[in-house]
C-alpha positions as CSV (number, residue, x, y, z in Angstrom):
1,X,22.3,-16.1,16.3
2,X,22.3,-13.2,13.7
3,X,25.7,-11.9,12.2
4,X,26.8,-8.5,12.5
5,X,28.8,-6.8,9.4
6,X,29.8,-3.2,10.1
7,X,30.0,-0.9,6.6
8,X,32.3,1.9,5.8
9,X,30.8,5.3,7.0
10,X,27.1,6.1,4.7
11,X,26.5,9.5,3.5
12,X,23.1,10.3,4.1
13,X,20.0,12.4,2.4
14,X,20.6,14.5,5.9
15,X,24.0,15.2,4.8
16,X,25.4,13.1,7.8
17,X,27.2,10.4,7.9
18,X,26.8,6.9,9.7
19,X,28.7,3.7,10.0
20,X,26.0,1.4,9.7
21,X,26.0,-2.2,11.4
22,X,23.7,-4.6,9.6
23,X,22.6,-7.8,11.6
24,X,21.5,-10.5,9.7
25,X,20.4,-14.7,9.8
26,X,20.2,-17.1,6.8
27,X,18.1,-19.4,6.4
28,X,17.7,-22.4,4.3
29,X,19.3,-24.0,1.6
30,X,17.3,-23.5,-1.2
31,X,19.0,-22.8,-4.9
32,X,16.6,-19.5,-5.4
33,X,18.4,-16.6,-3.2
34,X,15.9,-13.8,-1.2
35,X,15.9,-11.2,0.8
36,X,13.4,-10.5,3.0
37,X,13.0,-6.9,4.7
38,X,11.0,-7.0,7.4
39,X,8.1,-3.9,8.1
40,X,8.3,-1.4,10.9
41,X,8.9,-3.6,14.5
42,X,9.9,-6.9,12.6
43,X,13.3,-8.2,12.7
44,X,15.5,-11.4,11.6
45,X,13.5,-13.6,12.9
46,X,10.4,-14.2,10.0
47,X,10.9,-18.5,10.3
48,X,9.6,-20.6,12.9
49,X,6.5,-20.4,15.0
50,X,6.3,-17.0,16.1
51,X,8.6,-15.9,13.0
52,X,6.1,-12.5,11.7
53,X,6.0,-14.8,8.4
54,X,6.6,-18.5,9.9
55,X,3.8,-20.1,7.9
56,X,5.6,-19.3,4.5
57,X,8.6,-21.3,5.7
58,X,6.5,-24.3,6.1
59,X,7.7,-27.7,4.2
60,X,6.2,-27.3,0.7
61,X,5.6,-23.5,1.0
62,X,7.3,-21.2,-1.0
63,X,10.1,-20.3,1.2
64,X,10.6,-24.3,2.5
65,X,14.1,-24.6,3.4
66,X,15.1,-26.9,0.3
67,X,13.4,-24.2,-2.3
68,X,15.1,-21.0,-0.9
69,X,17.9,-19.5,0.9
70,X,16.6,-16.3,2.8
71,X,18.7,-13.6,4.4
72,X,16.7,-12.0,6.9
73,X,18.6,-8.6,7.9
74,X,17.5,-6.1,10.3
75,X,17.1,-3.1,8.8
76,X,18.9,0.1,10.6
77,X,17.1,2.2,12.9
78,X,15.9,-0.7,14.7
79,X,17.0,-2.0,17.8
80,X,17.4,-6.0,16.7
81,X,21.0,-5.8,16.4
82,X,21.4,-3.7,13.4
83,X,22.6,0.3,14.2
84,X,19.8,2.3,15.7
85,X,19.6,4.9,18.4
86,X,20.1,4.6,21.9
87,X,17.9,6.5,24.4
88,X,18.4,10.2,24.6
89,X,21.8,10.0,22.3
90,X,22.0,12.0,19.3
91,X,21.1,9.9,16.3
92,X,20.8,11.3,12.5
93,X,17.2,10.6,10.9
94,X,17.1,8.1,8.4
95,X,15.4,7.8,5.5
96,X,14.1,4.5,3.5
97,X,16.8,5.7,1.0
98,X,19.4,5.9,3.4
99,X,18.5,2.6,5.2
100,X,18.7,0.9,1.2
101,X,22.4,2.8,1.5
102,X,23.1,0.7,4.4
103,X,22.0,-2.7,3.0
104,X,23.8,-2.3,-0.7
105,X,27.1,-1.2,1.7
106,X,26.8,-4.9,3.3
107,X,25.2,-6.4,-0.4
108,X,28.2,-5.3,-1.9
109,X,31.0,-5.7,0.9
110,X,29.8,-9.7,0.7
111,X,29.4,-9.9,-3.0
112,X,25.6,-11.1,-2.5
113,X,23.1,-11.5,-5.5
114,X,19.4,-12.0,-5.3
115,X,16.7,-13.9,-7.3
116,X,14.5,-12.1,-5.3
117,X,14.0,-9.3,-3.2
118,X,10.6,-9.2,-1.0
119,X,9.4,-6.4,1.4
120,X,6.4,-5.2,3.0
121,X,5.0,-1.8,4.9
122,X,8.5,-0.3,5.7
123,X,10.3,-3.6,4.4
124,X,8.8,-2.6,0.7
125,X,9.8,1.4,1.3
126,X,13.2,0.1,1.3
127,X,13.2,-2.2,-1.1
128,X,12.0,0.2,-3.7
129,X,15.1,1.9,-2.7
130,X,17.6,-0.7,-2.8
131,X,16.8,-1.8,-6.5
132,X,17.1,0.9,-7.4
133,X,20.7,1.6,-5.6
134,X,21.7,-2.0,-6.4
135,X,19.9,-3.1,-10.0
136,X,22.2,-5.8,-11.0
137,X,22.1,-7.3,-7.8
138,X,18.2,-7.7,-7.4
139,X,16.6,-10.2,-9.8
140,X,13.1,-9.5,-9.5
141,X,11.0,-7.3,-7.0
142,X,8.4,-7.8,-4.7
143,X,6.6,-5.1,-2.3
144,X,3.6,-5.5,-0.3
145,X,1.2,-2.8,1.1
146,X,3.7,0.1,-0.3
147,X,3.5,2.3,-2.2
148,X,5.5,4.9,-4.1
149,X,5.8,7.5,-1.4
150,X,4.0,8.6,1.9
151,X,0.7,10.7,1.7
152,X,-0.6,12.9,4.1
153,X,-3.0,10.4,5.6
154,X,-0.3,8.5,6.5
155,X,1.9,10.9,7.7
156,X,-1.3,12.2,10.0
157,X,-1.6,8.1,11.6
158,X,1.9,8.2,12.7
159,X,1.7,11.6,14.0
160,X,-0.6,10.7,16.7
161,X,1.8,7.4,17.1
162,X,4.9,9.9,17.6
163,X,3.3,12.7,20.0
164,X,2.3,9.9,22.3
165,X,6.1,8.6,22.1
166,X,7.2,12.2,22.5
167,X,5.2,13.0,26.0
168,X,7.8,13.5,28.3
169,X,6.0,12.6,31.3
170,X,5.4,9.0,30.2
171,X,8.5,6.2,30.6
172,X,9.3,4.3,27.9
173,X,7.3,1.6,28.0
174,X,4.0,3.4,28.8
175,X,4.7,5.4,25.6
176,X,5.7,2.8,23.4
177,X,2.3,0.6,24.5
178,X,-0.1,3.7,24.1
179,X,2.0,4.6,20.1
180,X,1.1,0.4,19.6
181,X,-2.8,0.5,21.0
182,X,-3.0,3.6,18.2
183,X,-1.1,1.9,15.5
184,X,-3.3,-1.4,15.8
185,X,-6.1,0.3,15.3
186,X,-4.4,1.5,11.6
187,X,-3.4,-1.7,11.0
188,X,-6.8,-3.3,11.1
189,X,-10.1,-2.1,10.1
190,X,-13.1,-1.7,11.9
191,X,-15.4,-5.1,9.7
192,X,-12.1,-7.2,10.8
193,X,-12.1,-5.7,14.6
194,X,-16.2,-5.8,14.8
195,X,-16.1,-9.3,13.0
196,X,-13.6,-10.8,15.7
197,X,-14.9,-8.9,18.9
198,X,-18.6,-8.4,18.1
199,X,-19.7,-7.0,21.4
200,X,-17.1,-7.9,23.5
201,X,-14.1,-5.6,25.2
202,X,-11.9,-5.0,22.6
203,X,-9.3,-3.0,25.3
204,X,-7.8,-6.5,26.8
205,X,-6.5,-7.3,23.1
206,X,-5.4,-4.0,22.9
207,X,-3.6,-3.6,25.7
208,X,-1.8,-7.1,25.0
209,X,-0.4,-6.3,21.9
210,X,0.7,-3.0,23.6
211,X,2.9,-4.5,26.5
212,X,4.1,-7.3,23.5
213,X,5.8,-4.1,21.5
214,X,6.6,-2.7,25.0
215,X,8.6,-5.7,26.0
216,X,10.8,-6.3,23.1
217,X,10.8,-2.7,21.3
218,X,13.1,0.8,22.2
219,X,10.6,4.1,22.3
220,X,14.1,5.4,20.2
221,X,13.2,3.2,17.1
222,X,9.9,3.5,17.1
223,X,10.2,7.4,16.6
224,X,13.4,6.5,14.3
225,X,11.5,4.2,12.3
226,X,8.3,6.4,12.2
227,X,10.4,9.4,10.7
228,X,11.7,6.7,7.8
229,X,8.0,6.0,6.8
230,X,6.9,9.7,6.6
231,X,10.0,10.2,4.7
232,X,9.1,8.1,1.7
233,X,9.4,9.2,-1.3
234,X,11.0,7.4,-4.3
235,X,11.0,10.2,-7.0
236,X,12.2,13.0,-4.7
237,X,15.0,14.3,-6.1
238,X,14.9,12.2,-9.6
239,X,12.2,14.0,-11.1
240,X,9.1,12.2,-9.6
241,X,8.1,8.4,-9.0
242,X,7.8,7.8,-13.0
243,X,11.1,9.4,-13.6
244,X,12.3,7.3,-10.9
245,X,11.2,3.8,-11.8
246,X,12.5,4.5,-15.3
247,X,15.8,3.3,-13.7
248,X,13.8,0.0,-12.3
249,X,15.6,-3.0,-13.9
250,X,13.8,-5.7,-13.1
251,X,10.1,-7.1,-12.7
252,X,8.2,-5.5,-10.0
253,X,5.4,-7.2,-8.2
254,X,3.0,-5.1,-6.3
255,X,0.4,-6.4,-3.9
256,X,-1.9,-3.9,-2.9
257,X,-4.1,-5.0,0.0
258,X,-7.9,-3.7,-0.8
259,X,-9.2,-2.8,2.6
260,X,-6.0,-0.9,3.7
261,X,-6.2,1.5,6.0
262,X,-2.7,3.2,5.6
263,X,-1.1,2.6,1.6
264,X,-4.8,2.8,0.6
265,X,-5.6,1.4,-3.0
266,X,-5.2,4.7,-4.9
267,X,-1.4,5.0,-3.5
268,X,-0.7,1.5,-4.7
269,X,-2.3,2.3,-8.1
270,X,0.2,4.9,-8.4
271,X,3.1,3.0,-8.1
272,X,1.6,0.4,-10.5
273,X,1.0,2.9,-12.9
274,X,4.2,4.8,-12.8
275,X,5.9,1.7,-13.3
276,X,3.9,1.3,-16.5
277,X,4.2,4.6,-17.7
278,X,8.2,4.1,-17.0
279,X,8.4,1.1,-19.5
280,X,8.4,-1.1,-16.3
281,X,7.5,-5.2,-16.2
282,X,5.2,-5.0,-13.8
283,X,2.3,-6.7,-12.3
284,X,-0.1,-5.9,-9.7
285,X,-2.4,-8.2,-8.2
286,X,-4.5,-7.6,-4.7
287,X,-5.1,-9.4,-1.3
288,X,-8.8,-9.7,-1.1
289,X,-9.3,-9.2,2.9
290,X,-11.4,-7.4,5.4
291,X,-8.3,-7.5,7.8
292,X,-6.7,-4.4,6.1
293,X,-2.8,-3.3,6.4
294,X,-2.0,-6.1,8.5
295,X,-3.5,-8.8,6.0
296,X,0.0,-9.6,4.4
297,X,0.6,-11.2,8.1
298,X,-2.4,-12.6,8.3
299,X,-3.9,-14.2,4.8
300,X,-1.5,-16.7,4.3
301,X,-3.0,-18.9,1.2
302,X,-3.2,-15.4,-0.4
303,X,0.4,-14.2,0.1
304,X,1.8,-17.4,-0.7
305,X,0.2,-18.1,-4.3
306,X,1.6,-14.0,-4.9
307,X,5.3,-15.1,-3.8
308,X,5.1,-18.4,-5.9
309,X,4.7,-16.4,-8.8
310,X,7.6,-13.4,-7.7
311,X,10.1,-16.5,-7.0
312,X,9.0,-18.4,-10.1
313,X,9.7,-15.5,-12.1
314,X,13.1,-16.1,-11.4
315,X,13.1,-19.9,-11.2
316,X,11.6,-20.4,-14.4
């Protein structure tokens, strides 16, 4: 069962504040210590069979229980047991930066270090963020399919997601299945989609993965959790993402994902190249996929050889 730590109140970029509860599992017993933030509808649950990245945790991969010791946390906003809005409450919006707030409240109020920390999509918004908030508690950095800040492509795909979420006259679960059947379609690419359904009905597997996110998802942290992704943006308010990354402390490993449909190549590029331009270690190497944004869940032998080289940059 996860564990629930509740932090002093949080000041955030709104200029509200928030007592954030973090809920969080551990797993393994591994020397190397990681983190592991979890992308938009994930939650603390990435082991195991239907874990969002189970195969990594496999004996012999590079999160095996005797290699690693993982704390999984839930980040807030979402509804896995970690503070997030209720339906038709009042509840502040948050940012990536203010969610990072949040974790470095419970980092700190348990004295926890990392070897690693590891992120992708949303998970990787915030990790940005928290090494930044917390440098001499992050040994190295890895973010996947993220990067520096939100563009207005972006920010256009999850419109569409929020208006359908926003349509009064559909309940709750209608909305939240229609946001997933447009999100999917971001989150893949059309060779991956043709390649796997050729001629055949592509609705069905739409529709499934619909009433999946329907079932175990709140239409409030959807639209919370939307609002943190537009709201990306590492340099604002420290002079721009270079500026920003100046005060990066540790090596930062970017995987960029070639076909992606939503942190397309030339936002990833950016990040890399900030970090360069800011004196950053840095390294940024590419998932080679047809699958686009969703790859990192998908290519396993690709992600793994990337992580083997974050965590042996600290194991070494």
């Amino acid at each position: 069962m996860p564990v629930a730590v509740k932090s002093s109140p949080v000041l955030l970029e709104s200029g509200q504040s928030l007592s954030m509860e973090i809920a969080w599992r551990r797993i393994g017993q591994g020397p190397l210590k990681v983190l592991l933030l979890h992308a938009l509808t994930g939650g603390v649950h990435p082991d195991g069979p239907k874990g969002w990245w189970g195969p990594l945790f496999a004996e012999d991969a590079p999160l095996a229980a005797d290699r690693v010791t993982v704390w999984a946390p839930n980040l807030p906003g979402s509804c896995y047991g970690s503070t997030g809005p209720a339906q038709d409450e009042p509840f502040p919006p948050l940012t990536p930066r203010d969610m990072a707030e949040g974790l470095a409240a419970w980092i700190e109020a348990e004295d926890l270090r990392f070897d690693a920390v590891a992120g992708g999509s949303l998970g990787g918004m915030v990790a940005l963020e928290l090494a930044l908030r917390v440098p001499e508690r992050v040994g190295a950095l890895g973010v996947i399919g993220t990067g520096g800040r939100s563009d207005a492509w972006l920010l256009g795909h999850n419109h569409v997601q929020r208006r359908i979420l926003q349509e009064p006259a559909l309940p709750d679960d209608r909305a939240v299945a229609l946001a997933r059947h447009a999100a999917m379609l971001t989150f893949r690419t059309a060779k991956s989609l043709n390649g796997r359904f050729g001629g055949e009905d592509i609705r069905p597997w739409l529709d499934h993965h619909g009433a999946a996110l329907a079932d175990r998802f709140t239409r409030a942290s959807y639209l919370a959790l939307l609002a943190a992704w537009d709201a990306h943006d590492l340099g604002r308010g420290r002079g721009g993402l270079e500026a920003a990354l100046r005060n990066l402390h540790c090596p930062l490993h970017v995987l960029g994902i070639d076909s992606d449909q939503l942190f397309v190549p030339d936002l990833i590029l950016e990040l890399a190249e900030a970090a360069l331009a800011a004196g950053a270690d840095v390294r940024l190497d590419w998932l080679r996929t047809p699958h686009g944004h969703d790859a990192f869940l998908m290519e396993w032998a690709q992600v793994a050889v990337w992580l083997d080289g974050l965590l042996e940059e600290r194991g070494a």
